[in-house]
C-alpha positions as CSV (number, residue, x, y, z in Angstrom):
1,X,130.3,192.9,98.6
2,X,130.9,195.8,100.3
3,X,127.8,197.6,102.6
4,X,127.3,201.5,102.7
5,X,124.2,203.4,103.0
6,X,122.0,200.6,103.3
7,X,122.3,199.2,100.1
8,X,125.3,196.3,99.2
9,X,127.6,197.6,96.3
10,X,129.6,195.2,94.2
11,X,133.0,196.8,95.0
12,X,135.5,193.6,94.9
13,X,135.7,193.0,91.6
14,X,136.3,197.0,90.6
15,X,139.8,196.9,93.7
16,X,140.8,193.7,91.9
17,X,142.3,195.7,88.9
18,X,143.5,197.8,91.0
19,X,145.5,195.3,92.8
20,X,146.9,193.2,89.8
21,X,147.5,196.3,88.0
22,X,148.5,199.5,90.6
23,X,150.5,201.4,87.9
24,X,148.3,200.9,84.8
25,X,148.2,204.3,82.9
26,X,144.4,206.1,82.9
27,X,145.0,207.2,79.6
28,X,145.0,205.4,76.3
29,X,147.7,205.6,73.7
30,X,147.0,203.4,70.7
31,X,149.3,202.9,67.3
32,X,147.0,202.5,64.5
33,X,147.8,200.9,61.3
34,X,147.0,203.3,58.1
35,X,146.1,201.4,54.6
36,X,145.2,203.8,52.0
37,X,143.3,202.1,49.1
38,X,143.1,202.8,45.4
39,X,139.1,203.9,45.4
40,X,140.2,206.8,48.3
41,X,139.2,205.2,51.4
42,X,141.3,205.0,54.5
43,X,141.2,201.7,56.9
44,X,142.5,202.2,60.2
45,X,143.7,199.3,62.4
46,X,144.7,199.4,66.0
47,X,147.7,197.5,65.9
48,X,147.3,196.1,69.6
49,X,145.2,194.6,72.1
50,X,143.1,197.3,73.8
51,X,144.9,197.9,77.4
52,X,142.9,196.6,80.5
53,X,140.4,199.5,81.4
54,X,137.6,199.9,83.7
55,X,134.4,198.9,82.7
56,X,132.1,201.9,84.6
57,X,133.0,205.7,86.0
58,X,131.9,204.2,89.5
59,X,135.3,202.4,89.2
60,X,137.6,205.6,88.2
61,X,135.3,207.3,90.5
62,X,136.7,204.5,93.2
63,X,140.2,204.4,92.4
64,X,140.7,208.2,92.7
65,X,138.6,208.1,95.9
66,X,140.9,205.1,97.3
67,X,143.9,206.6,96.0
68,X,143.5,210.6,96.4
69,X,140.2,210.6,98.4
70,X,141.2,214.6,99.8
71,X,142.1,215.5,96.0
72,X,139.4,217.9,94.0
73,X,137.1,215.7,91.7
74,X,135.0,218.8,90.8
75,X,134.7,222.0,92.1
76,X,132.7,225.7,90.5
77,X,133.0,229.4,92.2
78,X,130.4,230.4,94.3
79,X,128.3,233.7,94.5
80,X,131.3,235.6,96.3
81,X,134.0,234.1,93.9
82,X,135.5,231.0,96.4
83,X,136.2,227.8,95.1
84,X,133.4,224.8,96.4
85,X,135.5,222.1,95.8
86,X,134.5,218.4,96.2
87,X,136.9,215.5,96.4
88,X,136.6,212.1,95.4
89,X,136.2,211.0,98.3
90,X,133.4,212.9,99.1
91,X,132.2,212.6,95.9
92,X,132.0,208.8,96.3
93,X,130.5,209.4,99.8
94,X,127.4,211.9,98.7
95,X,126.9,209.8,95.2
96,X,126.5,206.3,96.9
97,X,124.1,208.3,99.8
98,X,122.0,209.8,96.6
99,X,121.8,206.3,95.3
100,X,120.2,204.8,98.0
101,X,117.7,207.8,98.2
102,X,116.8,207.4,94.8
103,X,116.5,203.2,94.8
104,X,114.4,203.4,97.7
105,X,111.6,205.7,95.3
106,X,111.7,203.4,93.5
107,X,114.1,204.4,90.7
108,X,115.9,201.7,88.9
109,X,116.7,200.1,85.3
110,X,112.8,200.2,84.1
111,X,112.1,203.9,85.9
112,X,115.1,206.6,85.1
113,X,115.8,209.7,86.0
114,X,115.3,213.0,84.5
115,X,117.8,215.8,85.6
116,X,116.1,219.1,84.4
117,X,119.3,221.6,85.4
118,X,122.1,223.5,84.5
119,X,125.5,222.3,85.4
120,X,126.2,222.2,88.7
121,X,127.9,220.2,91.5
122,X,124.7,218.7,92.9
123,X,124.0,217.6,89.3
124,X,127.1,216.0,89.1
125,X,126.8,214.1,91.8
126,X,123.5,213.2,90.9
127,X,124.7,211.4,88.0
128,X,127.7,209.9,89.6
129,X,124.4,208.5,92.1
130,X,123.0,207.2,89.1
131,X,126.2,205.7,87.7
132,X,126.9,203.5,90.7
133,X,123.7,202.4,91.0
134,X,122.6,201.4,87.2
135,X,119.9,203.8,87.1
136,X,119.7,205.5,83.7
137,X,119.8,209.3,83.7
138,X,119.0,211.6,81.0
139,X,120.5,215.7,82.0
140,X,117.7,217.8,80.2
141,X,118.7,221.6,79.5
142,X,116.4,223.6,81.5
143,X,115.7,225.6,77.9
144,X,113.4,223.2,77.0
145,X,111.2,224.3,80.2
146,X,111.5,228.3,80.8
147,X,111.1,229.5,77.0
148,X,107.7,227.1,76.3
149,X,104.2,227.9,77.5
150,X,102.5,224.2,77.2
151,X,106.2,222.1,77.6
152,X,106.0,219.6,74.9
153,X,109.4,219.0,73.8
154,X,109.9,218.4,77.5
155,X,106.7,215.8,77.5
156,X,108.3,214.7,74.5
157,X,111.5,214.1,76.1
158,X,110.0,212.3,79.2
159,X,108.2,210.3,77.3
160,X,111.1,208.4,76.0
């Protein structure tokens, strides 16, 4: 188990892969099987084993940190036009930071978190907080709050 912010992440088992496998490819590239049957339907078949994958984006989000941590994982243009890029390995650094913050109020598998934002960087890294940390996240379209005077389809929402 490895320490960071406070709070002990389960990273062993994620650089395991990574070290009995340091070439697998990211991508997926399955050959399918095609049987087309008298009444019109179509079964497809993948004709091999699925290729060893990660289970979670905290352990892409990990491998391209380890790997490339100075490489751009996101990035938008600012007011003036420039690029604010940030790299995985910053992205790994600010997402496990937010995770702690939001496990110690109390967030966690029973009590998720509602993003009410447009796309952005912060909520990016927001999710990728939630991501590592197993708490459930639900991005809510800030729509659903500026057009309605009394906000029910966002109580409705919140509710859930």
């Amino acid at each position: 188990m490895a320490k960071s912010c406070g709070w002990t992440v389960p990273f062993g088992w994620r650089r395991a892969r990574a070290m009995v496998e340091p070439n697998a490819p990211d991508f997926w590239n399955p050959s399918f099987e095609i049987t087309h049957r008298e009444d019109g339907a179509i079964l497809m078949r993948q004709a091999e084993d699925l290729a060893p994958f990660f289970p979670t984006l905290a352990d892409y989000l990990d491998k391209w940190a380890d790997a490339t941590p100075d490489q751009t994982w996101i990035a938008r243009r600012n007011d003036g036009g420039d690029w604010v890029n940030i790299s995985y390995g910053e992205a790994r650094e600010k997402a496990l930071a937010l995770g702690a913050s939001l496990l110690s109020l109390g967030l966690g598998p029973d009590r998720p978190l509602l993003i009410l934002s447009e796309n952005s960087l912060e909520h990016a890294l927001l999710g990728a907080a939630c991501f590592y940390t197993g708490i459930p996240y639900a991005p809510v379209s800030p729509a659903y709050s500026l057009v309605s005077k009394d906000h029910a389809k966002l109580i409705d929402i919140a509710a859930l």
